[in-house]
ChimeraX commands (.cxc) that place a marker at each C-alpha (Angstrom):
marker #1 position 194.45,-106.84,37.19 radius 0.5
marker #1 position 191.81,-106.69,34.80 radius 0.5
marker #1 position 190.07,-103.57,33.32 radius 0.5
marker #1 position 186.70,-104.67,34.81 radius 0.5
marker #1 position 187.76,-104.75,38.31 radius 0.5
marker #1 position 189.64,-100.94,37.71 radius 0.5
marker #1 position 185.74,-100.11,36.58 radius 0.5
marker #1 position 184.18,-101.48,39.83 radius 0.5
marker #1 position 186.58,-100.30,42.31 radius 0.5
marker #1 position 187.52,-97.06,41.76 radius 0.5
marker #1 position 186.35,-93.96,40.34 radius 0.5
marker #1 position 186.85,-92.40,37.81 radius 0.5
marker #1 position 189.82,-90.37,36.89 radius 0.5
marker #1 position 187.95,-87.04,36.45 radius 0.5
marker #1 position 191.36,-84.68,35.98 radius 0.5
marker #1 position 192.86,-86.91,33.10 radius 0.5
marker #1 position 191.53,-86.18,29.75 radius 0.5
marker #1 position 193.54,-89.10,27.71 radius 0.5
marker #1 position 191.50,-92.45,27.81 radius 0.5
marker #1 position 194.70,-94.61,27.03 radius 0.5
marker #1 position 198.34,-94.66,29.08 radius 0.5
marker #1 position 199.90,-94.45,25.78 radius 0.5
marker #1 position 198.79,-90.94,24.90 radius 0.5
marker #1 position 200.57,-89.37,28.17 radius 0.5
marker #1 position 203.97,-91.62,27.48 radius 0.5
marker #1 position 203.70,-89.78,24.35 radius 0.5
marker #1 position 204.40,-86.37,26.31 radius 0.5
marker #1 position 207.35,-87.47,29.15 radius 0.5
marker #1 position 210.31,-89.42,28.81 radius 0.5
marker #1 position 210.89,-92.84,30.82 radius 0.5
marker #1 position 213.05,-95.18,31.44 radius 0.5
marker #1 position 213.25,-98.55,29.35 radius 0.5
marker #1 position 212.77,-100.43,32.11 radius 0.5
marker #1 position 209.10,-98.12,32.79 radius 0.5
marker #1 position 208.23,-98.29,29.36 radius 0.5
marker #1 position 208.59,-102.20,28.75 radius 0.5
marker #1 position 205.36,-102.24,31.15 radius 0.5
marker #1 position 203.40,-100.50,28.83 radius 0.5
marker #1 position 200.58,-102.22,26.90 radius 0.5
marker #1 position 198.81,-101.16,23.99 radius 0.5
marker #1 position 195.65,-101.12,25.89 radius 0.5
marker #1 position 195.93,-99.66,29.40 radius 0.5
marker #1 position 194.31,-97.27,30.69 radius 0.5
marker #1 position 195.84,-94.64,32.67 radius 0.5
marker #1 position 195.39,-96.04,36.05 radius 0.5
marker #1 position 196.38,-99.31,34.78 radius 0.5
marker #1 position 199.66,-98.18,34.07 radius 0.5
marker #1 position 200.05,-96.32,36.89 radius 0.5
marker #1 position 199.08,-99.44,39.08 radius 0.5
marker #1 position 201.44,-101.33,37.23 radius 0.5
marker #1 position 204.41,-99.38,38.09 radius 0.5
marker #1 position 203.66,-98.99,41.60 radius 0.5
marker #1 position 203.53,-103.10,41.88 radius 0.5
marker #1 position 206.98,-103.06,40.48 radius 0.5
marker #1 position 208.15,-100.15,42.49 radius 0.5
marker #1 position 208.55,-97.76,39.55 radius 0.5
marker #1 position 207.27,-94.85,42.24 radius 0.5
marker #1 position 209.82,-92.19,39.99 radius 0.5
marker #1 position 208.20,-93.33,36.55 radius 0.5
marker #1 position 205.04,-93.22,38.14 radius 0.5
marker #1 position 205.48,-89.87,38.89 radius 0.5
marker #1 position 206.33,-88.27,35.78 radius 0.5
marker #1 position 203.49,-89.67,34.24 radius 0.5
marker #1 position 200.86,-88.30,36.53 radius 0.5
marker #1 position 202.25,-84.92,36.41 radius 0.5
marker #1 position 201.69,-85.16,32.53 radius 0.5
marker #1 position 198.06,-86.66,33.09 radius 0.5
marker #1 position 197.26,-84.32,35.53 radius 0.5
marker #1 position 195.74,-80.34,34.05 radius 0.5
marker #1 position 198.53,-77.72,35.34 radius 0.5
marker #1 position 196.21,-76.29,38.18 radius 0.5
marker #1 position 195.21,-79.64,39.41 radius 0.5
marker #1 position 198.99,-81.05,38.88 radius 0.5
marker #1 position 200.85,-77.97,40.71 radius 0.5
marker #1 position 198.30,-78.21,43.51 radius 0.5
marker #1 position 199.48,-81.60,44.11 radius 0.5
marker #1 position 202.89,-80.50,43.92 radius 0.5
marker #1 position 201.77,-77.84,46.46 radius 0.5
marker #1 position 200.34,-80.42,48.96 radius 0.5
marker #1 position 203.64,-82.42,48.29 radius 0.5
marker #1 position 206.15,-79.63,49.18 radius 0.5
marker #1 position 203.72,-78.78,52.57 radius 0.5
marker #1 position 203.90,-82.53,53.12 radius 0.5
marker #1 position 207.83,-82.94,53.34 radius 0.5
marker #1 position 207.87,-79.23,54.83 radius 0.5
marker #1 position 205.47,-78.54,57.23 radius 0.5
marker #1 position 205.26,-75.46,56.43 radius 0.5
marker #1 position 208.87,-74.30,57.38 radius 0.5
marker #1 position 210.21,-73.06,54.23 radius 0.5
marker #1 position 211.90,-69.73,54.48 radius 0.5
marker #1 position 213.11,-66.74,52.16 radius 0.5
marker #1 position 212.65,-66.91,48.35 radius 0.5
marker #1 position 211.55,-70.56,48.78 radius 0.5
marker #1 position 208.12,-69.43,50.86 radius 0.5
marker #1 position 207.91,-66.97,48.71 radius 0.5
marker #1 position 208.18,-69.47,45.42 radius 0.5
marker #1 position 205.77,-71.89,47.30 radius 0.5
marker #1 position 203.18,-68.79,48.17 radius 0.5
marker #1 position 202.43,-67.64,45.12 radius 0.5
marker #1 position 202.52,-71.31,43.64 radius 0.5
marker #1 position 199.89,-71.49,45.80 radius 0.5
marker #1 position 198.09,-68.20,44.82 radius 0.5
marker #1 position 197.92,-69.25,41.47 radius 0.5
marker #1 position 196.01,-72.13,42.04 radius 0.5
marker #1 position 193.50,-70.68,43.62 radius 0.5
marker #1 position 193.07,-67.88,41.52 radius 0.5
marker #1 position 194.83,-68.78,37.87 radius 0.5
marker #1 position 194.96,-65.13,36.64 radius 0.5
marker #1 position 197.76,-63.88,34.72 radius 0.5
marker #1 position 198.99,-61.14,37.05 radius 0.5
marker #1 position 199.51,-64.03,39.42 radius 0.5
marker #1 position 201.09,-66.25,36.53 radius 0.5
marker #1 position 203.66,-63.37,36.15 radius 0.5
marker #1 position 203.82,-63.15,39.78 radius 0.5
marker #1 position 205.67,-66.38,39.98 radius 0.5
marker #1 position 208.20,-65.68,37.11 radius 0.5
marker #1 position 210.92,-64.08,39.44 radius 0.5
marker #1 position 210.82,-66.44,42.34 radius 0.5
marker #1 position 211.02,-69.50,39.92 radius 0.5
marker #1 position 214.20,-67.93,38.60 radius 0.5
marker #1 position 215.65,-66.91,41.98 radius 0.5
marker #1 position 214.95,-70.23,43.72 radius 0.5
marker #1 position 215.48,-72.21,40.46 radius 0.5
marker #1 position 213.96,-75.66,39.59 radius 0.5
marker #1 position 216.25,-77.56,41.84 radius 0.5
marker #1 position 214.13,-76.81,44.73 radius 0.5
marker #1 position 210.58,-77.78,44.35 radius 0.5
marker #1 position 209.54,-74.40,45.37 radius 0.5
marker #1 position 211.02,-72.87,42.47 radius 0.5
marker #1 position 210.13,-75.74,40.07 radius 0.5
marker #1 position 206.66,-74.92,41.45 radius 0.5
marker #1 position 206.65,-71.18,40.94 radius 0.5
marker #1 position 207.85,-72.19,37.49 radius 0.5
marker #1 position 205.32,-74.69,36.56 radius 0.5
marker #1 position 202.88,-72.23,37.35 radius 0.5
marker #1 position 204.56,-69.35,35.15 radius 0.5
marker #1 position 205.38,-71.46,32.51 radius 0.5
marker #1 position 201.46,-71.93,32.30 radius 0.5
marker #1 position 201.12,-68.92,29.94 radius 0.5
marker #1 position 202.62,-65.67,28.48 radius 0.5
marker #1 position 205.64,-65.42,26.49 radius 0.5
marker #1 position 209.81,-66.57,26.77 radius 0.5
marker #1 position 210.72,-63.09,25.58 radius 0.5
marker #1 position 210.47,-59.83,25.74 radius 0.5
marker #1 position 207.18,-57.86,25.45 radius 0.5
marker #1 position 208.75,-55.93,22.17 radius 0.5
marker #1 position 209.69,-58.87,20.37 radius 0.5
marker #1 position 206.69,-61.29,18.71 radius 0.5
marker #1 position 205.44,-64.04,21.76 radius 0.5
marker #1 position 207.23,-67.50,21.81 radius 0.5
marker #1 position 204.96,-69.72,24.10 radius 0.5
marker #1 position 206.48,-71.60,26.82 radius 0.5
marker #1 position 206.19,-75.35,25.70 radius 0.5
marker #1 position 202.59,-77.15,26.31 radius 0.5
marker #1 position 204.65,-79.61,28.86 radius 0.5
marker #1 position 206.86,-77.28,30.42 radius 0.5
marker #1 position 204.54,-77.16,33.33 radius 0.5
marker #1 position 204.41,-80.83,33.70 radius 0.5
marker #1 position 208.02,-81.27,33.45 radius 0.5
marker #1 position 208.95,-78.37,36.16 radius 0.5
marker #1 position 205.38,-80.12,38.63 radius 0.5
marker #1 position 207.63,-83.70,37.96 radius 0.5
marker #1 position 211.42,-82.24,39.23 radius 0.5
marker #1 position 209.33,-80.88,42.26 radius 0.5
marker #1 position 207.47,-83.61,43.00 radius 0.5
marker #1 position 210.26,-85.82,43.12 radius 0.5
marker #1 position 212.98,-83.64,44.26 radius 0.5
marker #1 position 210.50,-83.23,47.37 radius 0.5
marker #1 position 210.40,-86.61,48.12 radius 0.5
marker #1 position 213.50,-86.52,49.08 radius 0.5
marker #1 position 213.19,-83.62,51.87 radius 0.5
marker #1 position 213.28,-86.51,54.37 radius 0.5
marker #1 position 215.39,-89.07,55.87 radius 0.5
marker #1 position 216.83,-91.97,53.63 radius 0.5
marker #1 position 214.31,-94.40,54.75 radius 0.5
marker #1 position 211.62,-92.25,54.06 radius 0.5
marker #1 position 212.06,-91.43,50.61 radius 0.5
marker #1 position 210.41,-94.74,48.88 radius 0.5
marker #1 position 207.62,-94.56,50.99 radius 0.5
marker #1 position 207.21,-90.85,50.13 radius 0.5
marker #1 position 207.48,-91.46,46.83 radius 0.5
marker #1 position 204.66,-93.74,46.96 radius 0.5
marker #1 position 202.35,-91.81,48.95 radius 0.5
marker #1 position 202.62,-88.88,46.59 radius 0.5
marker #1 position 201.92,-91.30,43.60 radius 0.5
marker #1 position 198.92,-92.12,45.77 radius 0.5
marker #1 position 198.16,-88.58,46.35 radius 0.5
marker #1 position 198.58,-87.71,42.77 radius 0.5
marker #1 position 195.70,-90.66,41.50 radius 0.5
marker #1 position 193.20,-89.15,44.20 radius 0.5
marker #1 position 193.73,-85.63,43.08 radius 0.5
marker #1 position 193.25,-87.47,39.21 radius 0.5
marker #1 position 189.48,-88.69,40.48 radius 0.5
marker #1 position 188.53,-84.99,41.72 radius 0.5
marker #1 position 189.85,-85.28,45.63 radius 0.5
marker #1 position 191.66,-82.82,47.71 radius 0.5
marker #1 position 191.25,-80.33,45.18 radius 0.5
marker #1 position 191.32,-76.53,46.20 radius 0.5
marker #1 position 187.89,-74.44,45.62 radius 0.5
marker #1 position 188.48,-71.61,43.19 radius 0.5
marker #1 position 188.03,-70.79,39.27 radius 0.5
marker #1 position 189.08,-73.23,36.70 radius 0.5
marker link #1:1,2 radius 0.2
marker link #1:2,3 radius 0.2
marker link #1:3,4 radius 0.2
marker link #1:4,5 radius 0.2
marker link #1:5,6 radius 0.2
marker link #1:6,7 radius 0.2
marker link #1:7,8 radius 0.2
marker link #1:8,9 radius 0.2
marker link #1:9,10 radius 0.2
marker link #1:10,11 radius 0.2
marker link #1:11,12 radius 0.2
marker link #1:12,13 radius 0.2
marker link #1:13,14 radius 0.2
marker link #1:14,15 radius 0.2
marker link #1:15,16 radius 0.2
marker link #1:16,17 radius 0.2
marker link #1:17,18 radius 0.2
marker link #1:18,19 radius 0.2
marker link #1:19,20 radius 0.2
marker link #1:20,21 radius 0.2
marker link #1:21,22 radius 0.2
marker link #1:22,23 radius 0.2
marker link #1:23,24 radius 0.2
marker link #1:24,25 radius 0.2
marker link #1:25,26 radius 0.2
marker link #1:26,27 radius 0.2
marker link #1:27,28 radius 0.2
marker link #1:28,29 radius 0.2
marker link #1:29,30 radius 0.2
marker link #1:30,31 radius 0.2
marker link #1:31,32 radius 0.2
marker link #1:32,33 radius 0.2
marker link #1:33,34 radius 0.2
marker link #1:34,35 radius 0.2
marker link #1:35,36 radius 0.2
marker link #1:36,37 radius 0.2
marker link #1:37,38 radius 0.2
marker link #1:38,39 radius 0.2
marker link #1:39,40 radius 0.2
marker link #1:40,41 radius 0.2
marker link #1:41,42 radius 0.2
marker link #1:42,43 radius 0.2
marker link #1:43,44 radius 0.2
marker link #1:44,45 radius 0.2
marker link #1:45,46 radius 0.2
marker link #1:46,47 radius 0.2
marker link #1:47,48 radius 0.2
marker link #1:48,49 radius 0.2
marker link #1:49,50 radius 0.2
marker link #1:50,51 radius 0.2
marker link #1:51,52 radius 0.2
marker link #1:52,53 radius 0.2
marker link #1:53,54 radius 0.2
marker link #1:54,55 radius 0.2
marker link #1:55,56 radius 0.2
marker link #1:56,57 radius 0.2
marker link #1:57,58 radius 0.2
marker link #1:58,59 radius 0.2
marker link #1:59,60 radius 0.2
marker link #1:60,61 radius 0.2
marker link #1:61,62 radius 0.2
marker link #1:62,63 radius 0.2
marker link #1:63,64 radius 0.2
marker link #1:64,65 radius 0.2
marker link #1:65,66 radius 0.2
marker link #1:66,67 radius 0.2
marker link #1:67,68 radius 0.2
marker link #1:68,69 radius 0.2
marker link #1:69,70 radius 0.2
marker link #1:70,71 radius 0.2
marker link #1:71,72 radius 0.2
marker link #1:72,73 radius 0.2
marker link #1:73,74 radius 0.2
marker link #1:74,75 radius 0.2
marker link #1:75,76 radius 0.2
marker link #1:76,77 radius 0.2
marker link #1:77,78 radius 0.2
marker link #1:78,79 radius 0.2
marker link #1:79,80 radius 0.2
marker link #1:80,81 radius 0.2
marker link #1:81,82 radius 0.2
marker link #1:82,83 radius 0.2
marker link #1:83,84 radius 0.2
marker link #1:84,85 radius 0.2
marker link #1:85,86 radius 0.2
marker link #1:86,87 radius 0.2
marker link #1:87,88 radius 0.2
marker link #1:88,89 radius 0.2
marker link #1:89,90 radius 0.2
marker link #1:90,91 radius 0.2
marker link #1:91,92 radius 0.2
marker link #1:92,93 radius 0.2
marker link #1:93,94 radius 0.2
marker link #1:94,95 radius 0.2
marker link #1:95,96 radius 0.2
marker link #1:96,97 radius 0.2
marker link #1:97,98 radius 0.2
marker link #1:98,99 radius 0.2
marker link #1:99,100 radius 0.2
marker link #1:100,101 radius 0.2
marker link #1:101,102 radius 0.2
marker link #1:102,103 radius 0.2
marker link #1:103,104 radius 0.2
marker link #1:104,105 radius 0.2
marker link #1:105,106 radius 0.2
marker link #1:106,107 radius 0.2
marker link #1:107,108 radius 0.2
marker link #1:108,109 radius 0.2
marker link #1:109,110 radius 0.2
marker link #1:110,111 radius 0.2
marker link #1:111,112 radius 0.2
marker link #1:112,113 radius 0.2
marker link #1:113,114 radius 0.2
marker link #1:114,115 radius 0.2
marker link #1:115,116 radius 0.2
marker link #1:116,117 radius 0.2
marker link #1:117,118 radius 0.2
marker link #1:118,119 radius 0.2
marker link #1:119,120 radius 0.2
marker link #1:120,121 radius 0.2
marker link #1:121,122 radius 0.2
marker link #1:122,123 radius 0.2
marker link #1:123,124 radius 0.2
marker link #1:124,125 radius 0.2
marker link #1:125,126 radius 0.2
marker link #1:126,127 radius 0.2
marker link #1:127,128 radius 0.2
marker link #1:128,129 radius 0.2
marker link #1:129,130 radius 0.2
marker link #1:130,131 radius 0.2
marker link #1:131,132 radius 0.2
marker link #1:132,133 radius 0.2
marker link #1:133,134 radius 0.2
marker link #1:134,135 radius 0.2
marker link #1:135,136 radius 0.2
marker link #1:136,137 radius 0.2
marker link #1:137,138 radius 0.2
marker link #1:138,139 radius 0.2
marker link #1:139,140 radius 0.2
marker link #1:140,141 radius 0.2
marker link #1:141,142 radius 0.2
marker link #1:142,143 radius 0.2
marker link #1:143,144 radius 0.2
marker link #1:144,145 radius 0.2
marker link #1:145,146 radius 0.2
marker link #1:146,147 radius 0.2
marker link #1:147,148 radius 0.2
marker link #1:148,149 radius 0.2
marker link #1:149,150 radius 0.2
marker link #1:150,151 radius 0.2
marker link #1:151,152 radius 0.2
marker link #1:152,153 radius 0.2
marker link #1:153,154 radius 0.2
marker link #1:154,155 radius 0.2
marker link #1:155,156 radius 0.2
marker link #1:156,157 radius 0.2
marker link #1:157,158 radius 0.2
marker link #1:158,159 radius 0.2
marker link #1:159,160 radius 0.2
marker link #1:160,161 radius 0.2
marker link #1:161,162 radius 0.2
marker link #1:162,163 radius 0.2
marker link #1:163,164 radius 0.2
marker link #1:164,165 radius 0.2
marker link #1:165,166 radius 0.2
marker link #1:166,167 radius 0.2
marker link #1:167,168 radius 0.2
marker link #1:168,169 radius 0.2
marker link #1:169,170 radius 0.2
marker link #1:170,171 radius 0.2
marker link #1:171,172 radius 0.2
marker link #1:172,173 radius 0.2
marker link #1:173,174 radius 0.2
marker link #1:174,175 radius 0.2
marker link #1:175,176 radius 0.2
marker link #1:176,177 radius 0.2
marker link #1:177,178 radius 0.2
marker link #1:178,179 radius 0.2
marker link #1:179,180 radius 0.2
marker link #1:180,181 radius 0.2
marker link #1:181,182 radius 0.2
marker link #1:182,183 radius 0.2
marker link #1:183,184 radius 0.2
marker link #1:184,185 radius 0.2
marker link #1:185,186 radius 0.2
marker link #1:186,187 radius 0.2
marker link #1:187,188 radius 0.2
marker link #1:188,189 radius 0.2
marker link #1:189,190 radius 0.2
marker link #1:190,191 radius 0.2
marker link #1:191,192 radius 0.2
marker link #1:192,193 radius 0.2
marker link #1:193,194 radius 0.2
marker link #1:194,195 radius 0.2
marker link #1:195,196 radius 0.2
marker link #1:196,197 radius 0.2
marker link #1:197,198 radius 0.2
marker link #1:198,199 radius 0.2
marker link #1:199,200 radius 0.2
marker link #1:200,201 radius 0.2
marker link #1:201,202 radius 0.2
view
């Protein structure tokens, strides 16, 4: 695919600041096998293109969730989880999901702090609780309000959006889970040109 024909067919990928696919490998790990398809001069949706044609749906998405701003990325994540879900989680998993959610469409940081205990209760190996992490991880401190603020790390969100993404794509039968996986890659890119984006403050 050439670069002219990414121009003239789609849009542009309004929620991605980086203007080159190498600058977000920079931020995640992948595989060899995902970053052998790199090339000095892709674009962002040329890499991403490239790993769907060779099925790399995984690789794929870890890299959007490190393209993609925290509110924008753990809205996807959101619209992921109600995918696989429909709407039937239950207990400290709605809860995690809920004010995942919440913080989306209103980023304060009474609702970032919100999310702190049912990230921990759930944990990250549900995407709920990766979610409500993501969204905590967002801001504030890693210890204690006496002791001098340690920052969460800038991709902590990213990496907790990518273990929910993925972990929810497999919520459904076995030979469902590809084709998941590429539907929320495809999910991800329109949310990266400015679609299906919640109204609220940035």
């Amino acid at each position: 695919m050439s670069s002219n024909s990414t121009a003239v067919n789609h849009p542009p990928l309004i929620n991605v600041a980086a203007t080159s696919a190498s600058e977000i490998c920079a931020r995640v790990y992948l595989k060899e096998d995902a970053l052998k398809l790199l090339k000095p001069d892709m674009d962002p949706r040329q890499y991403v293109e490239t790993l769907v044609e060779k099925k790399q749906y995984l690789a794929a998405i870890d890299f959007i969730a490190h393209a993609l701003p925290p509110r924008a990325g753990i809205w996807w994540g959101c619209l992921c989880l109600e995918h696989v879900s429909g709407g039937k989680l239950a207990g400290w998993e709605r809860v995690a999901f809920k004010v995942a959610v919440k913080w989306v469409l209103q980023p304060s940081d009474e609702n970032r702090e919100a999310a702190k205990r049912p990230g921990e209760v759930v944990g990250i190996g549900k995407p709920a609780g990766a979610l409500a992490a993501a969204a905590n991880q967002t801001g504030g401190s890693l210890v204690p309000p006496n002791l001098p603020p340690i920052p969460p790390h800038p991709f902590a969100p990213a990496r907790s959006l990518a273990v929910a993404v993925k972990v929810a794509s497999t919520n459904v039968e076995g030979e469902r889970i590809i084709s998941t996986q590429r539907s929320f890659v495809d999910l991800g890119m329109a949310i990266a040109e400015g679609r299906f984006l919640p109204k609220g403050p940035e």
